[in-house]
C-alpha positions as MATLAB code, in Angstrom:
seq = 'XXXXXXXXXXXXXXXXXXXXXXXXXXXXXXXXXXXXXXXXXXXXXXXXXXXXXXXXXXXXXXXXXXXXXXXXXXXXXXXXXXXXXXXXXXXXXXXXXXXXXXXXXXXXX';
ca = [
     124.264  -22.169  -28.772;
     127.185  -21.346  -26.405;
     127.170  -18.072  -25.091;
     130.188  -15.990  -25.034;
     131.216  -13.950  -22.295;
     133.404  -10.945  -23.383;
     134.897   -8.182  -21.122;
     132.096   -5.608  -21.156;
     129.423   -8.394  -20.225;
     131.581   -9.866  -16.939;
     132.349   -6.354  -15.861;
     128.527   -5.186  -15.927;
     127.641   -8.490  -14.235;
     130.100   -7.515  -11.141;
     128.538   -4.278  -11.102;
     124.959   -5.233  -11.027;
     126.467   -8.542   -8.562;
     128.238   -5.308   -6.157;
     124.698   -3.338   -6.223;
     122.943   -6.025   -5.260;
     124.786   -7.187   -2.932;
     125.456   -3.679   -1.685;
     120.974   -3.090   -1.555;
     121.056   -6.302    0.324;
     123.333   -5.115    2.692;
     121.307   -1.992    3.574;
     118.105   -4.083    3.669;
     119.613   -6.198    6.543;
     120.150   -2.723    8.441;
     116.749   -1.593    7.969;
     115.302   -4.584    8.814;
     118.070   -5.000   11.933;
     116.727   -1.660   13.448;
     113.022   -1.845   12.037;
     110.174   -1.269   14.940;
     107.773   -3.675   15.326;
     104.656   -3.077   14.207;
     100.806   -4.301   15.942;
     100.742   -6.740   13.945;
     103.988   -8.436   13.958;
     103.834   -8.053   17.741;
     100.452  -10.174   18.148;
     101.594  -12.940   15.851;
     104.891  -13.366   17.708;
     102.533  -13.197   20.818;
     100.385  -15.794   19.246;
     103.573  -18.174   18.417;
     105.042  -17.625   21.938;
     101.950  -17.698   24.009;
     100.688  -20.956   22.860;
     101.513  -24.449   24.157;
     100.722  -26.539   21.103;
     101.275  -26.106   17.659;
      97.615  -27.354   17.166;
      96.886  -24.921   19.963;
      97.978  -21.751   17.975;
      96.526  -22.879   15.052;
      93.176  -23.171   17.173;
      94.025  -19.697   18.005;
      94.127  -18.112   14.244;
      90.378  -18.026   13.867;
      89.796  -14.505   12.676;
      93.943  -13.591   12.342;
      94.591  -12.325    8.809;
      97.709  -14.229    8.046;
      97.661  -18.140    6.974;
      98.530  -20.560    9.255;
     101.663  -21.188    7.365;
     103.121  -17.450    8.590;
     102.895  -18.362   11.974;
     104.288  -21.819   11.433;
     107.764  -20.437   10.376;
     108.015  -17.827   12.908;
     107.244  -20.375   15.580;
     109.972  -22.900   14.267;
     112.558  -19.887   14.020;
     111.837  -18.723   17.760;
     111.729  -22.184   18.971;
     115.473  -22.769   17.446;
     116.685  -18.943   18.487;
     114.157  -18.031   21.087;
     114.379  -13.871   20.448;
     112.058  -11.648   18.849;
     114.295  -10.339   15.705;
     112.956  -14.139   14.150;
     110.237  -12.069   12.821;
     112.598   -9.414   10.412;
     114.265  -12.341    9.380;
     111.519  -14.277    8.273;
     110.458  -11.463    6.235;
     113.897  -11.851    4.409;
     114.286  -15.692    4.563;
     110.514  -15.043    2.202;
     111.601  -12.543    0.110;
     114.653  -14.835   -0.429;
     112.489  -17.577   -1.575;
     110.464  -15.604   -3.599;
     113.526  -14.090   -5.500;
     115.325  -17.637   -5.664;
     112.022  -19.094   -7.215;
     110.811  -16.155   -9.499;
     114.107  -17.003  -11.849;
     115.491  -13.666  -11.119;
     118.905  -15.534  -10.366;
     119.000  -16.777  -13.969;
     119.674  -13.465  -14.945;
     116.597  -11.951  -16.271;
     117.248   -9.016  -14.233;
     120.371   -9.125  -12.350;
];
């Protein structure tokens, strides 16, 4: 079964396209000028600090996050080498999550 696309459904689908991509927007300013909290600041310490990527995941005995979180941060502020890897990450996830969850497909958006 074809579906047919008729006025009303391609002009709500550039609204709710223009919404999101207007939330998105803000959410890249808050993120941009978000303050780093304790714990964002001791795993970037842990991904900088260590010499070895078997070395930091030596170190992440009694850390909270799995060792995958501090893989991706590490390879991020090897390639940019500046702190704001860490906001981004947090996107570049929810990203993944929202391309994998089928929300692209329409369901929602």
């Amino acid at each position: 079964m074809m579906y047919r696309y008729n006025e009303t459904t391609i002009r709500q689908r550039r609204i709710k396209f223009i919404i999101l991509i207007l939330w998105f927007c803000l959410v890249l300013l808050m993120v941009w000028h978000h303050a780093f909290w304790r714990d964002e600041v001791r795993a970037l310490s842990l991904v900088k600090q260590s010499d070895s990527i078997l070395s930091m995941i030596g170190g992440l005995h009694w850390e909270g996050h799995p060792a995958l979180w501090y893989l991706m941060p590490r390879a991020a502020y090897f390639v940019f080498g500046e702190p704001w890897v860490l906001p981004m990450m947090s996107v570049t996830v929810w990203l993944g999550i929202h391309r994998s969850s089928g929300i692209q497909q329409g369901n929602v958006v």
